[in-house]
Backbone bond lengths (Angstrom), bond angles and torsions (degrees), N, CA, C in turn:
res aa  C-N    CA-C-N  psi(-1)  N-CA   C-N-CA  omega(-1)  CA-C   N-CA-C  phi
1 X - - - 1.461 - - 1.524 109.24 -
2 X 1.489 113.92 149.33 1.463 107.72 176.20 1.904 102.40 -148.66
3 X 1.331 93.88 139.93 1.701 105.98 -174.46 1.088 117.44 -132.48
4 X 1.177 144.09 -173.59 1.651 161.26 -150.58 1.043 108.48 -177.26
5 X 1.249 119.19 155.02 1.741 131.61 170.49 1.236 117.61 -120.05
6 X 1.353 85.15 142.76 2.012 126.34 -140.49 1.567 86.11 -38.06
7 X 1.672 145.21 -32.44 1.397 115.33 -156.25 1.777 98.68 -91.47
8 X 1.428 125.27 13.56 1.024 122.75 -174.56 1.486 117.46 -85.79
9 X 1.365 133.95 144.96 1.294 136.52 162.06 1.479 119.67 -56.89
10 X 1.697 104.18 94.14 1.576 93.87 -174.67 1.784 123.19 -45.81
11 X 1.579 99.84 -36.75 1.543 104.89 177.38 1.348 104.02 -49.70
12 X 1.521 135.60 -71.40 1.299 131.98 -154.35 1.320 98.56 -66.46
13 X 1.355 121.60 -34.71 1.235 104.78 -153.92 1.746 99.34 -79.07
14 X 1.671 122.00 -60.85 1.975 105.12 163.76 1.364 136.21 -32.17
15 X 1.996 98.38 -23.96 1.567 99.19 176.20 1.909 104.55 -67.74
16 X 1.445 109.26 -36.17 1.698 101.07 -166.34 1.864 105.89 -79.56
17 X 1.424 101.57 -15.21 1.584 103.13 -178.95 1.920 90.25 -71.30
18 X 1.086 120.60 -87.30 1.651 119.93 162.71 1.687 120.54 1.30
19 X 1.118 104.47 -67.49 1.555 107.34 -166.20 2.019 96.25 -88.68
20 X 0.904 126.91 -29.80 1.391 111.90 170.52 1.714 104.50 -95.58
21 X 1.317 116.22 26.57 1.350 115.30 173.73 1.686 114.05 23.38
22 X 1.750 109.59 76.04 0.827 132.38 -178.87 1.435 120.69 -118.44
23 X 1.535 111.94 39.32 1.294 148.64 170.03 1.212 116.98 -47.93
24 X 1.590 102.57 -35.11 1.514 108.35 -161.42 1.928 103.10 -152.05
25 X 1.522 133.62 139.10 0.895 128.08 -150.87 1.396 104.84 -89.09
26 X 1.425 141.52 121.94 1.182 156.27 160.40 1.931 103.70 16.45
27 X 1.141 144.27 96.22 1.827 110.78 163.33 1.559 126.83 -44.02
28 X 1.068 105.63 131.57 1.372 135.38 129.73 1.583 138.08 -1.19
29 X 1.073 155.60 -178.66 1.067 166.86 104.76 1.815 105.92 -51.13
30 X 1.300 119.00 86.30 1.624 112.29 -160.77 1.613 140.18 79.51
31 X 1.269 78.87 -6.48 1.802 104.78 -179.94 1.514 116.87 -69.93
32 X 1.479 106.77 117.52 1.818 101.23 174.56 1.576 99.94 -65.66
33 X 1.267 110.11 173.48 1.312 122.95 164.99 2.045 114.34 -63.88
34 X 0.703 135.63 124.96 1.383 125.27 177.65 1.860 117.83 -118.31
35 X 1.266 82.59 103.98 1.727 100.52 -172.11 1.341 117.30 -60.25
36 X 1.774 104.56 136.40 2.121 86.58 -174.48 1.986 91.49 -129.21
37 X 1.763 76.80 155.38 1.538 81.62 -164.09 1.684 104.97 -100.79
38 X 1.425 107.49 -7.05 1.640 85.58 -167.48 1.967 75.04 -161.18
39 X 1.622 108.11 167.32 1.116 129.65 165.18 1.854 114.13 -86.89
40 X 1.231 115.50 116.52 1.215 116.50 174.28 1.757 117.93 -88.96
41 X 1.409 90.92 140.21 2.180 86.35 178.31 1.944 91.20 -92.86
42 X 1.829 107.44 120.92 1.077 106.45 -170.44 1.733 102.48 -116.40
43 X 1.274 100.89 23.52 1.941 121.66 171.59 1.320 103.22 77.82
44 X 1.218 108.08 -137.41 1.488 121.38 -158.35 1.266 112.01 -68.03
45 X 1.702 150.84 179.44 1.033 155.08 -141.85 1.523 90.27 -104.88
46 X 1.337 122.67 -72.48 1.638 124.19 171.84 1.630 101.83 -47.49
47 X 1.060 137.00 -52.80 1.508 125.15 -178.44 1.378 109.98 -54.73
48 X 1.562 113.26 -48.58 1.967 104.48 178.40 1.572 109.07 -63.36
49 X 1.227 123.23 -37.14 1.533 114.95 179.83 1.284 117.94 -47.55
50 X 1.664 105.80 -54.18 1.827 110.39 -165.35 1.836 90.15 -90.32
51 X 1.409 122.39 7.58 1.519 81.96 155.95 1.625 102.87 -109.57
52 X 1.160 147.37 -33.79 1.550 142.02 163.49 1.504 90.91 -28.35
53 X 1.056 144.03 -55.51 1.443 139.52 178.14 1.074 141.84 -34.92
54 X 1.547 86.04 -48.37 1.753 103.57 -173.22 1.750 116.40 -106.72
55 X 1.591 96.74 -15.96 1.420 105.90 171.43 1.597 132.26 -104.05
56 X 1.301 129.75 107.43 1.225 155.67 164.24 2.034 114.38 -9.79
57 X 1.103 111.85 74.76 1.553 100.16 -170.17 1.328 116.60 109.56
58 X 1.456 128.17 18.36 1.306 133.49 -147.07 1.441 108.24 -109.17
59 X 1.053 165.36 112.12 1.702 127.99 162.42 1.243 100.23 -114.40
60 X 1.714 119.87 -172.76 1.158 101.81 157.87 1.996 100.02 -158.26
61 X 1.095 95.08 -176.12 1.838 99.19 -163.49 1.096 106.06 -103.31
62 X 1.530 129.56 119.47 1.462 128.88 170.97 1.364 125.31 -127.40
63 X 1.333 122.09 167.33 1.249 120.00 -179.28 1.468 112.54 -87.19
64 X 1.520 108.88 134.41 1.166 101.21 -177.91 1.674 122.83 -112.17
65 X 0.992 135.74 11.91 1.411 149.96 -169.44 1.371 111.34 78.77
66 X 1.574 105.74 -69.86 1.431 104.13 155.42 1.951 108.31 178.08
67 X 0.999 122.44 143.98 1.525 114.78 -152.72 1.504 123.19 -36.90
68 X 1.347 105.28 -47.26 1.196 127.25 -174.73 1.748 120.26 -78.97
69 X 1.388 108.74 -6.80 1.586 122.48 170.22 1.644 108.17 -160.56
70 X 1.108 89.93 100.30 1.837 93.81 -145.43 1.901 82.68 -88.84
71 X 1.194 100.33 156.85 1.715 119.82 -166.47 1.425 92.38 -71.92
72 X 1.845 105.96 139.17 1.793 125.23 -177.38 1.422 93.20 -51.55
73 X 1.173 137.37 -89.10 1.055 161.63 -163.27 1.469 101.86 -24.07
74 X 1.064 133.85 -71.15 1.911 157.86 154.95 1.761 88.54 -15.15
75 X 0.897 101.15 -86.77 1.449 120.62 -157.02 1.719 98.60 -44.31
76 X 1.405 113.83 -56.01 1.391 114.80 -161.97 1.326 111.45 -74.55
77 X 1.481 108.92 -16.80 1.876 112.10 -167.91 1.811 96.68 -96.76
78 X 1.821 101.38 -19.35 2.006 88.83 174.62 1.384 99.96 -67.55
79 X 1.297 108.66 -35.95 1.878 97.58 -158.44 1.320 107.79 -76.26
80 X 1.741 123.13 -44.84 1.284 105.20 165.54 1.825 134.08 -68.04
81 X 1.127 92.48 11.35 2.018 99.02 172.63 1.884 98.81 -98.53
82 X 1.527 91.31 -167.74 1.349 109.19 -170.76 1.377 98.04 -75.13
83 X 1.395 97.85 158.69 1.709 120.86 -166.60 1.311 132.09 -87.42
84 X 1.834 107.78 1.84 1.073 143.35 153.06 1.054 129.67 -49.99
85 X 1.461 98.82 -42.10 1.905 111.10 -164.02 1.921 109.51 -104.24
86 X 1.586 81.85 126.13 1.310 102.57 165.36 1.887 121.06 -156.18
87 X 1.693 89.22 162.89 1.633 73.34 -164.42 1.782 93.48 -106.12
88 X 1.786 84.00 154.46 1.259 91.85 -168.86 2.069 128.36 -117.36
89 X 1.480 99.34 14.08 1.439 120.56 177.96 1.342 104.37 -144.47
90 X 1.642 99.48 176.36 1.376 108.32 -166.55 1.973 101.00 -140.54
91 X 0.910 113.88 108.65 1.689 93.75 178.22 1.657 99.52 -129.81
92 X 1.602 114.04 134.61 1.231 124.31 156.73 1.777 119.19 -82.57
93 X 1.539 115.13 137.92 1.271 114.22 -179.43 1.417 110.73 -130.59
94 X 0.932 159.10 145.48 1.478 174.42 -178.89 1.443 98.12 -60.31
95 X 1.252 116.47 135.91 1.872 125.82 164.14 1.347 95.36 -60.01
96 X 1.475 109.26 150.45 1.396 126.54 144.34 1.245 118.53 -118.69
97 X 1.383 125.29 11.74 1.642 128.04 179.60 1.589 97.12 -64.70
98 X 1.909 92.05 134.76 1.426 104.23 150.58 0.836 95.06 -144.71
99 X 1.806 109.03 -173.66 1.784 130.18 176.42 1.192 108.52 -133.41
100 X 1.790 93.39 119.86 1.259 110.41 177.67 1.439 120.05 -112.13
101 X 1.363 134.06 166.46 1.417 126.00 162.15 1.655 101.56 -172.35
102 X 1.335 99.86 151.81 1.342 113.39 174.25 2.022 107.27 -37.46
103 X 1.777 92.47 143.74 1.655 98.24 -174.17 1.410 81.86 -60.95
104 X 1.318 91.95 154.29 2.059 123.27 176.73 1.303 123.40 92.11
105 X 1.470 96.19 -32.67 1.679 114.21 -176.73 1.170 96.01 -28.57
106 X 1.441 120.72 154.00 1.900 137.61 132.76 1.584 93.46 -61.39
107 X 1.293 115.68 -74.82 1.459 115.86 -158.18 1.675 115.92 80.42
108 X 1.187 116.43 23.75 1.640 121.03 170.14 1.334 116.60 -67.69
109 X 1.608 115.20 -28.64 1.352 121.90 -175.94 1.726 94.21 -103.85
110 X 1.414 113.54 139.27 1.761 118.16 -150.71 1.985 89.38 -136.55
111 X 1.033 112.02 83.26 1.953 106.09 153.42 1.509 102.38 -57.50
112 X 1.176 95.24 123.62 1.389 118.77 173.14 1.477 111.86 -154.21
113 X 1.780 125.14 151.27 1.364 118.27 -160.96 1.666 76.28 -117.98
114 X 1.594 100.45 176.60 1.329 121.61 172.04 1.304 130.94 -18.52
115 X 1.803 97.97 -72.83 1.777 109.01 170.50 1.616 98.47 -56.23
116 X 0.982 129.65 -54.89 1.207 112.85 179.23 1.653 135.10 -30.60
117 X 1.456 102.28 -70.57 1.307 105.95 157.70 1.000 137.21 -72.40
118 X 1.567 122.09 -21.08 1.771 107.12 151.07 1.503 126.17 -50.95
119 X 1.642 122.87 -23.54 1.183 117.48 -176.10 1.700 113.66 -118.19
120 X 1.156 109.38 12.69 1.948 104.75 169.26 1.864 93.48 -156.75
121 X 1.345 122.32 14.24 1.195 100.54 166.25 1.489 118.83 -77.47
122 X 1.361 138.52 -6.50 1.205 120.97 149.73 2.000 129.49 -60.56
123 X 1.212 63.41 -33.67 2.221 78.71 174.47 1.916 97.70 -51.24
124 X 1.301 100.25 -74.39 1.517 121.84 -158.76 1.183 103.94 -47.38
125 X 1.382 132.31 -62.75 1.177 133.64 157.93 1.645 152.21 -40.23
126 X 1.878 91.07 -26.57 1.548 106.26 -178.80 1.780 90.08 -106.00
127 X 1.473 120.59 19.86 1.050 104.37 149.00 1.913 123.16 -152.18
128 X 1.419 94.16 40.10 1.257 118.65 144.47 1.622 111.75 102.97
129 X 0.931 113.06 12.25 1.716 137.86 -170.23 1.433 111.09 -90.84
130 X 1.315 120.36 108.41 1.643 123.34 157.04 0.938 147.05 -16.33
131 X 1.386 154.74 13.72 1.488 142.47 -138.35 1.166 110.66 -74.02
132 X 2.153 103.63 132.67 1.583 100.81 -166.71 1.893 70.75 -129.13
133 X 1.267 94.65 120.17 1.632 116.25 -165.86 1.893 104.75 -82.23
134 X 1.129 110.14 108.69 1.517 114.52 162.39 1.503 137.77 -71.07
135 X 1.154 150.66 -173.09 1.316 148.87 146.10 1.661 115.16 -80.39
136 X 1.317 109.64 106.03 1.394 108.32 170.99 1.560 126.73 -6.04
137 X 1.412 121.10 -67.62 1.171 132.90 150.19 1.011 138.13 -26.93
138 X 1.510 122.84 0.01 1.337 127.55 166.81 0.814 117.93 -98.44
139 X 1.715 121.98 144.28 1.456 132.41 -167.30 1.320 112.09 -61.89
140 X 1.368 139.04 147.24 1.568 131.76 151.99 1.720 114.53 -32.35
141 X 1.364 101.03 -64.86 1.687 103.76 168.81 1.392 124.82 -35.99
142 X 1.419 118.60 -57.66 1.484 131.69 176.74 1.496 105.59 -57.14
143 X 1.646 131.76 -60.64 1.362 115.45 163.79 1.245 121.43 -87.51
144 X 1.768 115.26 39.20 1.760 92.31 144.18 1.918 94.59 -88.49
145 X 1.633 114.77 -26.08 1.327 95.95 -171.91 1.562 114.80 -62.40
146 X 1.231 132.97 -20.03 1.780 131.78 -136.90 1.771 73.57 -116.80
147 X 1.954 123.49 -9.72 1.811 111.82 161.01 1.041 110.00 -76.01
148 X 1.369 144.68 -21.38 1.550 142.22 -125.68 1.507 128.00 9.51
149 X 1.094 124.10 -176.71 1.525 129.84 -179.27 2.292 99.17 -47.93
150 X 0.688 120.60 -39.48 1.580 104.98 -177.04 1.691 120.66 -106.71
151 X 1.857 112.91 10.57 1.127 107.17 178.40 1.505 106.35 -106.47
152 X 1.372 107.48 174.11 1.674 107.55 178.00 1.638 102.25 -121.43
153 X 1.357 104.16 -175.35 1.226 116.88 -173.89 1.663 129.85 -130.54
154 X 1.604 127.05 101.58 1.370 93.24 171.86 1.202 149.02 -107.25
155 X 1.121 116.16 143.89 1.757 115.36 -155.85 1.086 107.39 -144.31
156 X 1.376 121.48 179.22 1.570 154.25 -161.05 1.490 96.38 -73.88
157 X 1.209 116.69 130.74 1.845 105.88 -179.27 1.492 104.94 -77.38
158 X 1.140 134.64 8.64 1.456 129.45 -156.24 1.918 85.51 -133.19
159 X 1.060 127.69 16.72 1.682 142.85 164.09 1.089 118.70 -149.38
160 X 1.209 121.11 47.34 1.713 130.55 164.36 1.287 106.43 -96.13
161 X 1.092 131.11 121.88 1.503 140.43 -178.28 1.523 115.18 -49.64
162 X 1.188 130.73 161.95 1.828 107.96 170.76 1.453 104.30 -98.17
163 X 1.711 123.07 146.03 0.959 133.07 -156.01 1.690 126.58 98.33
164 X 1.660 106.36 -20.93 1.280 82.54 -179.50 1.988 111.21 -102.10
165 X 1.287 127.87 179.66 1.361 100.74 177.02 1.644 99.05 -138.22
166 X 1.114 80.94 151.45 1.689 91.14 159.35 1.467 140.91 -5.44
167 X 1.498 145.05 104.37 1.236 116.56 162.15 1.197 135.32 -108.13
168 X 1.412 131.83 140.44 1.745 124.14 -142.52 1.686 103.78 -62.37
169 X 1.363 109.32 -5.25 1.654 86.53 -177.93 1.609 99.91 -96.30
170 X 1.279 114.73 17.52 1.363 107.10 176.98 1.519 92.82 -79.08
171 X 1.369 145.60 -7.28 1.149 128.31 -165.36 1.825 97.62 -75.19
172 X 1.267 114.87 -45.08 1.620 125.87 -175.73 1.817 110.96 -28.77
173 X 1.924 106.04 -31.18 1.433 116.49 179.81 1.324 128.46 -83.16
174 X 1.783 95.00 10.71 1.581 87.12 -173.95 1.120 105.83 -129.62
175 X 1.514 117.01 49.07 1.682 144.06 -175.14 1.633 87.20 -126.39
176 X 1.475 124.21 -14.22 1.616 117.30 -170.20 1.048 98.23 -64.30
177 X 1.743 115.94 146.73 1.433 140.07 -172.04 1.911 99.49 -68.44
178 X 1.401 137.53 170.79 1.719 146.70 159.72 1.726 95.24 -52.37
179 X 0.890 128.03 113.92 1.171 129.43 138.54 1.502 135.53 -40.74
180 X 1.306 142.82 103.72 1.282 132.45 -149.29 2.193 110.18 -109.39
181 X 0.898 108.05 127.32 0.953 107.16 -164.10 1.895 93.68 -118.79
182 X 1.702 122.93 162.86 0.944 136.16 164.23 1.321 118.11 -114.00
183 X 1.870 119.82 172.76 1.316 120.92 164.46 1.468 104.62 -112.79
184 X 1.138 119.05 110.54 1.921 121.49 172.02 1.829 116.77 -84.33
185 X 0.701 130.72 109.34 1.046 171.47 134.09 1.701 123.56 -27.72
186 X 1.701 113.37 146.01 1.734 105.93 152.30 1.422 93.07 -140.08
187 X 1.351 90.76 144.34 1.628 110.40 167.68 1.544 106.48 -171.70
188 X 1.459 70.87 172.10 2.207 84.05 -157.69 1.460 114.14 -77.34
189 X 1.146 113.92 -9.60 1.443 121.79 171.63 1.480 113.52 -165.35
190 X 1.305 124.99 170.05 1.899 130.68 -138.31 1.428 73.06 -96.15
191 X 1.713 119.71 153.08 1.312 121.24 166.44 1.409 129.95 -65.40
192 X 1.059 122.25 136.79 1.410 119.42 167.97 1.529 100.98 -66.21
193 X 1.976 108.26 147.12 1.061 111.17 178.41 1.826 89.73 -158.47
194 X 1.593 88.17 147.97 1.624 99.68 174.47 1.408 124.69 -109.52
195 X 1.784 106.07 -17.54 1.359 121.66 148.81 1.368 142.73 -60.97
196 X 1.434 129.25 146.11 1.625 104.24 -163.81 1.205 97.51 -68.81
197 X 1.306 143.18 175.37 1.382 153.53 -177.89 1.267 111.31 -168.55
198 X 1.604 121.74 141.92 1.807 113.48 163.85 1.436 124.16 -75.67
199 X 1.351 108.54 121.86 1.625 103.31 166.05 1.716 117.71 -84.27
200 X 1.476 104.31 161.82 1.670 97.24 158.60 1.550 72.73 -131.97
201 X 1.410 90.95 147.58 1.545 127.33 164.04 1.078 117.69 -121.94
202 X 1.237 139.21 136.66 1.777 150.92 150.41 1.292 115.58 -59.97
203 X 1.091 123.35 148.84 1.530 127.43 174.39 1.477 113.70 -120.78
204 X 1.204 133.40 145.07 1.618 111.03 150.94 2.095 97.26 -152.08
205 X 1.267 94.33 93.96 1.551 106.55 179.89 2.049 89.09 -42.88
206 X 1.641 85.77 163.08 1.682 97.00 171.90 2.054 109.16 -79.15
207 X 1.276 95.32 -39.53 1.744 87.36 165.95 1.030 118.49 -134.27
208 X 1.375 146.64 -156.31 1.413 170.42 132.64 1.338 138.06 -74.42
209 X 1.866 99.52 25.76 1.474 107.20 -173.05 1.486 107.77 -87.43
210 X 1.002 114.61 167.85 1.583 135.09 -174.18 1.690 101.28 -50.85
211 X 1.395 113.16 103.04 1.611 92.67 178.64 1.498 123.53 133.21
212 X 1.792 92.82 -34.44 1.312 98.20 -165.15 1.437 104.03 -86.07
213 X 0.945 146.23 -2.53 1.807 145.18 143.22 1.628 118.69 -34.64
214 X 1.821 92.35 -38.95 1.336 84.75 -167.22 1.450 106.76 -86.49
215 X 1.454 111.68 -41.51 0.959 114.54 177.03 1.399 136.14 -18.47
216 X 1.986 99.56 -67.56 1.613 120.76 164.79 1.572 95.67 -53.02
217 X 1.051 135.75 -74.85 1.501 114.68 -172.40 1.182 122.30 -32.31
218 X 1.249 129.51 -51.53 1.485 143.22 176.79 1.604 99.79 -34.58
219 X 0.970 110.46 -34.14 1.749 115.24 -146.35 1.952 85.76 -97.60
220 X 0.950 116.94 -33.24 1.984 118.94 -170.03 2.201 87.90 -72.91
221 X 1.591 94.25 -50.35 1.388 94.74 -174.87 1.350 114.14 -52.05
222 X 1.414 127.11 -32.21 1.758 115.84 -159.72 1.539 99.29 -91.36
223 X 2.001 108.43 -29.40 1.114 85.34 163.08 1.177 146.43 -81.41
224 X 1.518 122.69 11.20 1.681 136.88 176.80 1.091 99.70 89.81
225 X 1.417 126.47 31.82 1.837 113.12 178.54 1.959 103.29 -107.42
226 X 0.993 113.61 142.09 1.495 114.03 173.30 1.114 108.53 -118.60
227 X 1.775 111.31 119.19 1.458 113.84 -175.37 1.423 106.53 -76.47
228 X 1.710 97.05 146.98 1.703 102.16 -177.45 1.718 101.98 -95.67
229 X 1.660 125.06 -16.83 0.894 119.80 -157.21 1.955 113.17 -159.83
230 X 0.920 120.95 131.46 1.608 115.14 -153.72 1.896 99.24 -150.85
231 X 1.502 107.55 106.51 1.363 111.98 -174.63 1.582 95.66 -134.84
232 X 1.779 102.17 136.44 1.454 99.25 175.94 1.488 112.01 -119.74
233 X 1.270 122.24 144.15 1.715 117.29 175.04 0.889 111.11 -134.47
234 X 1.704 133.77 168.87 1.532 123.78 -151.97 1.488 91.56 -115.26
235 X 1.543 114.73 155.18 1.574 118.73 -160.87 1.627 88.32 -106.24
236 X 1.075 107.55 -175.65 1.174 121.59 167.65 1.317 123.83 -104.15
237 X 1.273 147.70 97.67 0.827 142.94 174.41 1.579 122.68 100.02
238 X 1.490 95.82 15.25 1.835 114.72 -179.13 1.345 102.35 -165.40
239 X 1.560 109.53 -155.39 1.237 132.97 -150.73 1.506 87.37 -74.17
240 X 1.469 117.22 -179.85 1.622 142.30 146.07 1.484 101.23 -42.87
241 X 1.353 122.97 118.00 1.749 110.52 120.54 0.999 159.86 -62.30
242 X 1.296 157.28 111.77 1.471 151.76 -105.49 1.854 79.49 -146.80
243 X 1.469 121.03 119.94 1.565 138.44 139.27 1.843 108.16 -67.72
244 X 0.783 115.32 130.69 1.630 123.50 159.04 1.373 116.80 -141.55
245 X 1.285 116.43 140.56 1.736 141.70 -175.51 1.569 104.16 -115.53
246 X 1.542 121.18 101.41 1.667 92.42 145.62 1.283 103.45 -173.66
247 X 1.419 138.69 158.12 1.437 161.96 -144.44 1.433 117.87 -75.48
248 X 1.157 114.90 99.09 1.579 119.97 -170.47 1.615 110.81 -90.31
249 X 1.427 130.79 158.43 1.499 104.44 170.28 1.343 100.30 -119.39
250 X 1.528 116.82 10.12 1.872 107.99 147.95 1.061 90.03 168.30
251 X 1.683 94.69 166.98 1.715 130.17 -171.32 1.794 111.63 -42.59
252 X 0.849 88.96 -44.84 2.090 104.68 176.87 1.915 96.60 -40.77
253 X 1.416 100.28 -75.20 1.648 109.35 -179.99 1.410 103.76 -45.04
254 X 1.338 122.42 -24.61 1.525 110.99 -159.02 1.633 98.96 -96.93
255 X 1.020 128.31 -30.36 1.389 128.55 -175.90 1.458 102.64 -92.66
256 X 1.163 121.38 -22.54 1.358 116.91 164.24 2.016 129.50 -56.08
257 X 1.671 101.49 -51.06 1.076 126.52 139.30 1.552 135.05 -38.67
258 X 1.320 104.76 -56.05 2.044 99.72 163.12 1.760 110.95 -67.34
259 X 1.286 118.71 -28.58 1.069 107.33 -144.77 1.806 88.86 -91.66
260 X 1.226 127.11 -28.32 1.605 122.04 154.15 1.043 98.40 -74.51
261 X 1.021 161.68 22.30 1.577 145.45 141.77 1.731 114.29 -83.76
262 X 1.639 105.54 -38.44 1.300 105.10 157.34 1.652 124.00 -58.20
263 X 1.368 89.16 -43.74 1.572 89.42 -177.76 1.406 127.77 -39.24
264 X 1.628 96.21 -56.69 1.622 124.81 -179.02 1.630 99.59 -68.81
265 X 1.360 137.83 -3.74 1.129 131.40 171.58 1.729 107.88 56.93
266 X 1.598 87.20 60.62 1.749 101.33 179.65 1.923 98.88 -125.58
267 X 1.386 98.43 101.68 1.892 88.16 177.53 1.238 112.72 -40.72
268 X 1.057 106.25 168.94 2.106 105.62 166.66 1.703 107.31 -176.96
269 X 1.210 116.56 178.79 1.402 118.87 -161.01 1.600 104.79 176.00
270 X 1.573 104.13 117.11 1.383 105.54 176.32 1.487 120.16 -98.51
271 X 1.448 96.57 125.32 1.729 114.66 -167.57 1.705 113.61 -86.30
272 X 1.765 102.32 -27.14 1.673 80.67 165.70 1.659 92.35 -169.34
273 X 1.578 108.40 156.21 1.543 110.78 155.45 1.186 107.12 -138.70
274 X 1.571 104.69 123.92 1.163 122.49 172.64 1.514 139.05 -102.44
275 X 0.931 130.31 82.96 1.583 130.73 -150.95 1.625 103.65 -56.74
276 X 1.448 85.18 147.92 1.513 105.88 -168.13 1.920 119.87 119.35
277 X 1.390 88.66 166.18 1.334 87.32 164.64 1.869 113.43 -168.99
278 X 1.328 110.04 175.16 1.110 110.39 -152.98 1.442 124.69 27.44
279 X 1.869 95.90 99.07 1.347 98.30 -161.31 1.738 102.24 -106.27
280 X 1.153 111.27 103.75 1.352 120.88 -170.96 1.914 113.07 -82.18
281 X 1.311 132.25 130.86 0.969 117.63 19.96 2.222 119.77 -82.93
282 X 1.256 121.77 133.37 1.591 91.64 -165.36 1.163 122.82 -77.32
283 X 1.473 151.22 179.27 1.094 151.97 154.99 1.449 139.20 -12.29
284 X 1.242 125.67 90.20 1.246 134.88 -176.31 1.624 121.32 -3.43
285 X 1.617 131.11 89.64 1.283 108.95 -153.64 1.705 101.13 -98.55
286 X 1.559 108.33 158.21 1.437 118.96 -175.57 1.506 97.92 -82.04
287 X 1.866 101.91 139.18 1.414 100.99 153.61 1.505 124.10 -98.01
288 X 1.253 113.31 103.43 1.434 113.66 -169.39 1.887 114.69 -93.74
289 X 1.317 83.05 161.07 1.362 100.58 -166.92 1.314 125.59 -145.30
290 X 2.065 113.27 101.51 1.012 127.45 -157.94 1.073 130.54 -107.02
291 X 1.489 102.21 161.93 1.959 93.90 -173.01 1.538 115.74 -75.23
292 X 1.643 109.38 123.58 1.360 135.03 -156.45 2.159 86.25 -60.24
């Protein structure tokens, strides 16, 4: 069986089960192949974790920001779930967002659900458009009513109702970058792999003394790994957690790497390997701007 949570775009999300031919759940250590027939809505992001967890044959499809700087949200809800779960593919899929609304519409005011506005609410906004944000779960029908006669709608081009049409600034959405989606997974330990692949790893140094950042870095450096990606958040009741992203060229390097991380008495926990590398298109880069 394979599912998503409810704020996900069922379209994108069957398109990345499809195109990473995720038909059938990864094997095992002894594991038949286990065939899935349909995408399940398994709710909220913490609700899909603890059920992939608790259920036998389960996976499910998520968004991942993108391999190499994997989305805050992703990262912080694997580490606080069970210790099982990690994701173990990577598939890019093409937008299908457009904007539609009844002929005549203005369409300034835009129903749009979550996935939606995580992936063109900069568009909509940097060009002057409303977004009055729905629950995934609502029918196309139900938010043309909650658009009324002068709002539009954006949606999946393959769930546009008949009757409504096009509006020319929907063209602005089809400059949107592949959307990258993962397969999450439980298993009892991170896969062995002989291909390069991206890891994310967790960090949690033993304290917060002056140093100890570099330190753990020190330790990625001797082993020849170059981080692609380095996010810290504050724990509760301890040190910093440290997110890291970056390109291994196999399991050997990677257990080599935890196992001086044990040494140094630095927790850690691997959140995903994804085979492949240089995953084009890459990560949205900042134009920064420094003091002269």
């Amino acid at each position: 069986m394979l599912g998503r949570t409810s704020r996900e775009s069922p379209v994108h999300a069957a398109a990345a089960a499809r195109s990473g031919a995720w038909s059938a759940l990864p094997p095992g250590d002894g594991d038949e192949l286990i065939e899935i027939d349909e995408l399940l809505d398994l709710g909220s992001t913490r609700q899909t974790l603890a059920t992939v967890a608790a259920v036998d044959d389960l996976a499910a499809v998520v968004h991942l920001g993108h391999p190499e700087q994997p989305a805050e949200l992703l990262e912080a809800s694997l580490l606080s779930a069970d210790h099982s779960l990690g994701v173990v593919a990577a598939q890019p899929v093409a937008a299908e967002w457009t904007l539609v609304a009844r002929p005549g519409a203005s369409g300034l005011s835009v129903t749009v659900d979550e996935a939606g506005l995580r992936d063109c609410g900069e568009i909509l906004r940097s060009g002057g458009l409303l977004p009055q944000v729905v629950p995934g779960r609502m029918s196309a029908a139900q938010r043309l009513q909650v658009a009324g006669p002068d709002g539009s709608l954006l949606l999946e081009s393959s769930r546009v109702p008949a009757g409504l049409v096009e509006l020319p600034f929907s063209a602005q959405l089809k400059a949107l970058p592949p959307i990258w989606f993962g397969l999450l997974g439980s298993r009892q330990a991170p896969p062995a792999f002989a291909q390069t692949s991206q890891v994310w790893l967790a960090l949690g140094p033993s304290d917060d003394r002056r140093g100890s950042l570099r330190s753990t870095l020190t330790i990625f450096a001797d082993t020849g790994l170059d981080l692609q990606h380095l996010r810290s958040h504050p724990a509760s009741g301890g040190p910093h957690v440290f997110f890291s992203s970056f390109s291994c060229p196999g399991s050997g390097v990677l257990a080599t790497l935890v196992a001086e991380l044990d040494a140094a008495n630095i927790a850690n926990r691997v959140l995903a390997v994804l085979p492949g590398e240089n995953f084009l298109p890459g990560p949205k880069g900042l134009e920064a701007r420094w003091t002269p």
